[in-house]
SEZAKE-122491 format. One record per residue: y, z, x of N, C-alpha, C, O in turn; residue in three letters. Coordinates in steps of 0.1 Angstrom, whole numbers, plus 5000, padded with zeros to 4 digits. Each point is the difference from the previous one (the first is absolute). Example, Ala and Ser with C-alpha at 12.3 -4.5 7.8 and 13.67 -1.06 7.14 Angstrom:
% SEZAKE-122491
494350785132501250004991501250005009500050075010ALA501149864986501150005009501150084992501150015005SER
//
This chain:
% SEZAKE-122491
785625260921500750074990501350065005500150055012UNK501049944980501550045008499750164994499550064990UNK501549965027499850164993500750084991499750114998UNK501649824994500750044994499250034986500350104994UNK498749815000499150054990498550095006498950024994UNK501550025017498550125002500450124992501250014998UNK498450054998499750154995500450095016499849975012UNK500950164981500050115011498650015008499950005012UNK499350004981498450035004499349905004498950045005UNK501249834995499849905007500949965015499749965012UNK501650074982500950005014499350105008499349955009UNK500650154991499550085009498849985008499850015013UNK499449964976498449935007499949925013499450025010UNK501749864982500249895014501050075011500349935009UNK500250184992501050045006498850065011500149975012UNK498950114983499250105005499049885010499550045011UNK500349834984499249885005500949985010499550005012UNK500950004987501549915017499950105005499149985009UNK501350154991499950095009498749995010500249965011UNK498950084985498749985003499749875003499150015008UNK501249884989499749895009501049955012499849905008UNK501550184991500950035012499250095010499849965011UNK499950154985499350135010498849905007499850035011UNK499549864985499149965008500349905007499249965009UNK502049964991500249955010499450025013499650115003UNK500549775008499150015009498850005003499549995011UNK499850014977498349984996499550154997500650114999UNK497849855000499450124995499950045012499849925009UNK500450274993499750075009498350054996499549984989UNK499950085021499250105002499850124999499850085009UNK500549954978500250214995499150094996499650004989UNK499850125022499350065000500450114991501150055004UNK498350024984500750064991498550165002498949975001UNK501350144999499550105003500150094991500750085007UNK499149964984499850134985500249884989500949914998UNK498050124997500649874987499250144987498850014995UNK502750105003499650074989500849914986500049884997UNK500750244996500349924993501349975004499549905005UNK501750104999500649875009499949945006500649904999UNK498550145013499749905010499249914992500749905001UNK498450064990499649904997500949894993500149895004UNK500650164987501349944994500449945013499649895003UNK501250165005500749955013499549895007500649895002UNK498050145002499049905008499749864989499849895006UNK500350124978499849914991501449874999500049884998UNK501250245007501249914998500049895013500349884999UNK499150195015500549935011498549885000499849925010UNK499350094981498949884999501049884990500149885002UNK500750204986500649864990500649975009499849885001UNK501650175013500749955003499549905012500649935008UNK498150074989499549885013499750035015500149925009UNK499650214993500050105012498249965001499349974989UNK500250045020498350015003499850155007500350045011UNK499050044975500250155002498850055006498949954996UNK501050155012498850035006499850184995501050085003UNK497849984991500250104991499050145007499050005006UNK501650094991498650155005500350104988501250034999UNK498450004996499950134996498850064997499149924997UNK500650235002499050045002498850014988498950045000UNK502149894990499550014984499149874999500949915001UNK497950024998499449894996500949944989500649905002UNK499450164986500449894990501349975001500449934991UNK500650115021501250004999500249865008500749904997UNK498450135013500149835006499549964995501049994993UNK498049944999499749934994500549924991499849884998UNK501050234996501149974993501149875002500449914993UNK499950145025500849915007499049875005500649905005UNK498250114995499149895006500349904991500749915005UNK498850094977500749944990500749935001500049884997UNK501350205007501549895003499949895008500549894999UNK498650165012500549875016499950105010499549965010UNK500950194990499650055012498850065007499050064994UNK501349925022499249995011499150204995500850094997UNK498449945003499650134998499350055016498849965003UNK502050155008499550055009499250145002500550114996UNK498349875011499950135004500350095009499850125001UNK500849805007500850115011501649935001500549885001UNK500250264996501349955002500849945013501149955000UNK498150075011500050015014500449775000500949955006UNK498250004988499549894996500849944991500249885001UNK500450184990501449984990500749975009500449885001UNK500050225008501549995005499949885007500649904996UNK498450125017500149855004499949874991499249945007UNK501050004986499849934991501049964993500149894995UNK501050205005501250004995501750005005500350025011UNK500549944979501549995011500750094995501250015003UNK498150114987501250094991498250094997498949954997UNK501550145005498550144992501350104993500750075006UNK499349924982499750104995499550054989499349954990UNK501250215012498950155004500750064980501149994996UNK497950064998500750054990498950114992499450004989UNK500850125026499050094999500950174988501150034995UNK497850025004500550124991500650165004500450104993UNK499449885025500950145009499949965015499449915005UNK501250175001499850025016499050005005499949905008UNK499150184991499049995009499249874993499349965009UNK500649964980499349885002500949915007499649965011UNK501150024987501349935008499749975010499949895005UNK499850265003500150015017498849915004499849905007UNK498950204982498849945006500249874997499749935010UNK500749994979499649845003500649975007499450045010UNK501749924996501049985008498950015015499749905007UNK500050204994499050085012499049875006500049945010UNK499150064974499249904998500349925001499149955008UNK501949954990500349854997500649945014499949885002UNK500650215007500349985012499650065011500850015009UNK498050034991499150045012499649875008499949995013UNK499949934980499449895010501249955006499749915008UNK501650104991501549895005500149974985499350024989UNK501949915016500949924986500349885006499749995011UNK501149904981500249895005501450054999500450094993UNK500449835017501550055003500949974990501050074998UNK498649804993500749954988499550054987500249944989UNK499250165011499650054985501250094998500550065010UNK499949954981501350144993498950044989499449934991UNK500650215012499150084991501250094990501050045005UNK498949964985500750044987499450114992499149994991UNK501450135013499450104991500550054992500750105003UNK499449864978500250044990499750124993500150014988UNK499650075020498750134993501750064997501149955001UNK498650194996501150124999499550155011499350104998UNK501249875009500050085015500850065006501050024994UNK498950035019501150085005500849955010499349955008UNK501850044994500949925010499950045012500449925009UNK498850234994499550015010498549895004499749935010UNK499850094981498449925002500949865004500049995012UNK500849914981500349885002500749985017499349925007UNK501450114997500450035013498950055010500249995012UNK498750074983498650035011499649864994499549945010UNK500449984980499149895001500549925009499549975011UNK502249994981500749885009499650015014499749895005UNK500550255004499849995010498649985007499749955011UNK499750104981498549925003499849894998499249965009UNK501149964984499849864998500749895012499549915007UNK502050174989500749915013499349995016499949915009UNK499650234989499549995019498749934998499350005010UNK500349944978498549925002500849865003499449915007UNK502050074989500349855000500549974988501049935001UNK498550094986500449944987501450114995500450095007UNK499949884983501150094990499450064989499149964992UNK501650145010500050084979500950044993500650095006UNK499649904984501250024993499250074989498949984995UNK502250095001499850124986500749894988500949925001UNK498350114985500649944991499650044988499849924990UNK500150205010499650074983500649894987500949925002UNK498650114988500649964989500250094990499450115000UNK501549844988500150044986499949894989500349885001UNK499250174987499849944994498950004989500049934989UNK498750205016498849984997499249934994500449895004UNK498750084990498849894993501049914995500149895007UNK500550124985500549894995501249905009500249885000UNK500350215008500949895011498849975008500349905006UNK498850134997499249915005499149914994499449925008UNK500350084977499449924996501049865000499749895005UNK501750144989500849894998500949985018501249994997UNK498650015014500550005007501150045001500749935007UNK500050194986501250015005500650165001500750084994UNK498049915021500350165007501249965008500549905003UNK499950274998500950005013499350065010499050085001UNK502349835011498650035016501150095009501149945003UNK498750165001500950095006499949945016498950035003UNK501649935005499349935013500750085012501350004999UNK498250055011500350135012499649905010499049934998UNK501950045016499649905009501249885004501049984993UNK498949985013501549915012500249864986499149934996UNK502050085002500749875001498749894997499449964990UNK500550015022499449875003498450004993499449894999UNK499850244997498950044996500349964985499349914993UNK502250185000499549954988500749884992500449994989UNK499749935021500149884995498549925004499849894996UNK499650155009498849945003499350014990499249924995UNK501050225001498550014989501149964981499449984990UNK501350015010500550004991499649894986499850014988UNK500149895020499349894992498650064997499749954989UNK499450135014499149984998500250124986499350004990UNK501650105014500150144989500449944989499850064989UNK501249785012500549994988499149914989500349954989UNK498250055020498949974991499750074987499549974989UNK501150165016499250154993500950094992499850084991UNK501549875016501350134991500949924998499749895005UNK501450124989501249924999501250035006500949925002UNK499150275002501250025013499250005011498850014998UNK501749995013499450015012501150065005501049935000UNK499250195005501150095007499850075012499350115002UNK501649795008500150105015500550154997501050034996UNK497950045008500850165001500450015016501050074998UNK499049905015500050075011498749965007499249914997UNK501050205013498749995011499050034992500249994987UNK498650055019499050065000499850134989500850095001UNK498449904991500150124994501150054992500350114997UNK500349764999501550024987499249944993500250084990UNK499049835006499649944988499250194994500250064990UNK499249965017499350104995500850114994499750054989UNK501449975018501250124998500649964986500650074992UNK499249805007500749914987498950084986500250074990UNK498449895016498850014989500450115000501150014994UNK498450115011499850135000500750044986499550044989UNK502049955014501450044993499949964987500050084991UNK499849785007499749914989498950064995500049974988UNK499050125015498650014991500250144996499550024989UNK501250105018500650114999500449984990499450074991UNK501649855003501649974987498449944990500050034988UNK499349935017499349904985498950134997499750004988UNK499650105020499550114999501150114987499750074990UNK501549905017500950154988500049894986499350044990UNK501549845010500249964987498649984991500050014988UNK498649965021498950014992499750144993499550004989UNK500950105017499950154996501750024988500050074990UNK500849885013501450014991499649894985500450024989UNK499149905013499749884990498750094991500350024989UNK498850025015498550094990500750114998499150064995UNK501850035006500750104995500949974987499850054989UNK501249845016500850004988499249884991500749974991UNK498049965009499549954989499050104994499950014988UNK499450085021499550114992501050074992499750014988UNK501650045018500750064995500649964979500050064989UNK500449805018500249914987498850034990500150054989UNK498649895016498949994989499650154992499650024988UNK500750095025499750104991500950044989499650064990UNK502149885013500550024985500049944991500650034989UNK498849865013499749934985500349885003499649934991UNK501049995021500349865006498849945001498950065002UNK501449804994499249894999500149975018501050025007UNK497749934997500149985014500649905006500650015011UNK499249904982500649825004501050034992499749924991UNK501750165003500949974992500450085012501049965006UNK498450165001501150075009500249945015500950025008UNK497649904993499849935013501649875001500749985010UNK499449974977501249864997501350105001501049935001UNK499350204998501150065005500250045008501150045002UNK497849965010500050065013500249895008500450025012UNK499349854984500049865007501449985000500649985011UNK500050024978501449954996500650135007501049945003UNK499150155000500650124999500150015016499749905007UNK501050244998500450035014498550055006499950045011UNK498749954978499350105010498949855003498950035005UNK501449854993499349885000499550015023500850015009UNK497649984991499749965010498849954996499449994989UNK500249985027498849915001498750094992499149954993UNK501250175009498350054992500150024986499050044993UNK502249945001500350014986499849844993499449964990UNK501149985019499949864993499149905003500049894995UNK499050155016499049915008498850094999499049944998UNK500950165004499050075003500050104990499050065004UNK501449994986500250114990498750044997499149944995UNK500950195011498950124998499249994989498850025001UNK501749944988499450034982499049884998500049875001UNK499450194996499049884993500549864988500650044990UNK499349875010500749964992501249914998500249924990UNK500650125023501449975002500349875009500649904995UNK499050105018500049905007498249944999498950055003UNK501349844991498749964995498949965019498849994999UNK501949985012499449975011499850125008499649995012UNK500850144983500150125008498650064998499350014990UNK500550055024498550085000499750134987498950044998UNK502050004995500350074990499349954992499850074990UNK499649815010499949924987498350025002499350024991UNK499949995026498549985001500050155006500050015012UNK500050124981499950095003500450025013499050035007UNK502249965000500550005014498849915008499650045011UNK500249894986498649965010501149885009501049954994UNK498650025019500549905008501450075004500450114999UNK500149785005501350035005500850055014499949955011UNK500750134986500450115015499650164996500750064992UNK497949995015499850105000500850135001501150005004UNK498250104991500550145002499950025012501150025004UNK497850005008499650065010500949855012500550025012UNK499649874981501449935010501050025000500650005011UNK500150034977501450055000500050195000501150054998UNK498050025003500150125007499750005018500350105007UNK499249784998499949945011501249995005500350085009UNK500749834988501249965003501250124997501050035007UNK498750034982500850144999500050135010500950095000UNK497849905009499650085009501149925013500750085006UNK499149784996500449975010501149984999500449955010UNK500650064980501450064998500550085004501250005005UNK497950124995500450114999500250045016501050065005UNK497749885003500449975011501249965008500850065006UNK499149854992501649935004501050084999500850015009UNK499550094976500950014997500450155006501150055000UNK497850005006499650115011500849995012500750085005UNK498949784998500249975017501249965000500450005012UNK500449984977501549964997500850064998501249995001UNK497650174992501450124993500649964989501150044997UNK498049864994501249934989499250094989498850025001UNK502050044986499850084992499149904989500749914995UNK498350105002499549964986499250114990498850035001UNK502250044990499150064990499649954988499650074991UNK500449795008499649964987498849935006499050004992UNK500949935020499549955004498550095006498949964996UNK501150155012499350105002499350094985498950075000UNK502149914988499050064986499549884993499550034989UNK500649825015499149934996498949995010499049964994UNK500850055018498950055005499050074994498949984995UNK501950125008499350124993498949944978498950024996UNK502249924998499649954990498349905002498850014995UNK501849915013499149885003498550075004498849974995UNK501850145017498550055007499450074989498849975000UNK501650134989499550044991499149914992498850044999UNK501849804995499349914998498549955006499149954993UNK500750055017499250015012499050094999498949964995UNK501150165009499350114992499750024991499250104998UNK501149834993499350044981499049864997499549974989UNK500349935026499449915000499949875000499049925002UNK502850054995500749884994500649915016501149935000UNK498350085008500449955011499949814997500849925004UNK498550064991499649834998500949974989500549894999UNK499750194993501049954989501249965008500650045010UNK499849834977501949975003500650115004499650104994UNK501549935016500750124997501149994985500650104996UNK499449814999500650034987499350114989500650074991UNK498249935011499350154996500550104999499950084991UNK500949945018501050144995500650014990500750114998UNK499349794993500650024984498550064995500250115005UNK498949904991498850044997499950175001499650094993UNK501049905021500050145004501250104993500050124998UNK500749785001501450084993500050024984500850084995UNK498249854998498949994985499850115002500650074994UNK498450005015499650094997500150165005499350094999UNK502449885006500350135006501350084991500949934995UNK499050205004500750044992501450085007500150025012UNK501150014978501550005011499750125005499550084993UNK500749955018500250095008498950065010499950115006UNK499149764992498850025003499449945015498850025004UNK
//
């Protein structure tokens, strides 16, 4: 078929096919994949279409199983993963699991050619105590948060924040461009994270600025999807207005739509707002919008809503009155 008669939406398709059967050149690798929640499994799903032989742990039964289905290898000890593999990664939900698997997975040695890849959202302190634990076993680690949430990981096209030499992330790069569609050198060690951190801070305020001014709207009498198509078109258009939109209704693939269920939790993105806050401590850099969405989020948390989307905070803003 010439491509001058494809459709936008067919061009694209085969566009997203070549990519992905470029990233695998060289044959199928051996990819040990470690948290398979709801992105990691998306993630671990992309790198089985792209022809990768995936080797799987997570602590949840039906989650591997899940991945058994596809073609992948299902382990019980991650120790056993790693060896097994030319790329592990890790796509845990804080620090201390982080540390501990990591702990776990390389007590016995590592093989010198494994590069371990940790996508979780962590502290750039923790990533620089890994790397350097890893390196003195012999193998490499490189930091590589992403953005994107559920949906850039269902349709592969997260971005990969990547912390680590030159020559590291060109190594793993083919394998990330399984899973996202940018792949972006930040720096050494612990810049991809410094990248995440910042990035989830800005997507934390506009999620709290986006359920304000659509509450705001609906309580005066605005249609939701009539004010949602002015905010798209308009100067206040971002990703949680037009991808993720709080309101039930509006973005028909948004957790909004299954009572916040799935998604990116409350108790992770008050996770990552904590470890902002950190950073931004150790740096002296001022964040007060950033420090009272904290505060918003952890409130969410305590009234119980920790498992919910954090888009939930529109819910919360339904039911609070001005000045209150």
């Amino acid at each position: 078929m010439s491509l001058r008669v494809m459709s936008p939406a067919m061009l694209n398709a085969w566009s997203q096919t070549l990519v992905r059967a470029m990233s695998t050149q060289g044959g199928s690798k051996n990819i040990g994949f470690v948290g398979l929640g709801n992105m990691g499994a998306n993630m671990a799903s992309n790198l089985i279409k792209a022809g990768h032989k995936l080797h799987v742990y997570d602590i949840s039964k039906p989650a591997c199983e899940g991945l058994a289905a596809k073609g992948a290898t299902v382990y019980a000890k991650t120790s056993e993963l790693a060896k097994n593999s030319d790329f592990v990664i890790t796509m845990l939900p804080n620090n201390a699991i982080v540390d501990a698997s990591y702990d776990e997975m390389t007590a016995d040695g590592v093989n010198k050619d494994t590069i371990f890849i940790d996508s979780s959202t962590i502290s750039p302190e923790l990533v620089k105590s890994l790397q350097k634990k890893i390196s003195g076993k012999g193998a490499r680690f490189i930091d590589a948060p992403v953005s994107g949430g559920v949906p850039g990981a269902e349709q592969a096209t997260l971005t990969f924040m990547v912390g680590g030499t030159e020559a590291e992330y060109q190594a793993v790069k083919a394998v990330l461009e399984c899973m996202g569609k940018r792949i972006t050198h930040c720096g050494v060690y612990g810049m991809g994270q410094a990248a995440k951190l910042c990035n989830n801070m800005m997507l934390a305020i506009s999620m709290i600025g986006v359920s304000e001014a659509m509450n705001l709207a609906v309580r005066q009498g605005l249609d939701a999807n009539v004010f949602a198509e002015i905010i798209n078109s308009s100067t206040g258009r971002c990703w949680a207005s037009e991808i993720y939109n709080p309101v039930p209704g509006v973005c028909p693939t948004a957790p909004a739509n299954r009572d916040y269920a799935g998604g990116f939790s409350t108790a992770l993105i008050t996770k990552d707002l904590g470890l902002a806050s950190g950073v931004a401590n150790s740096s002296n850099s001022p964040i007060p919008l950033g420090s009272l969405a904290h505060k918003v989020y952890q409130s969410l948390c305590e009234k119980g809503l920790g498992n919910k989307d954090f888009s939930v905070v529109y819910d919360l803003m339904k039911k609070e009155k001005f000045g209150v």
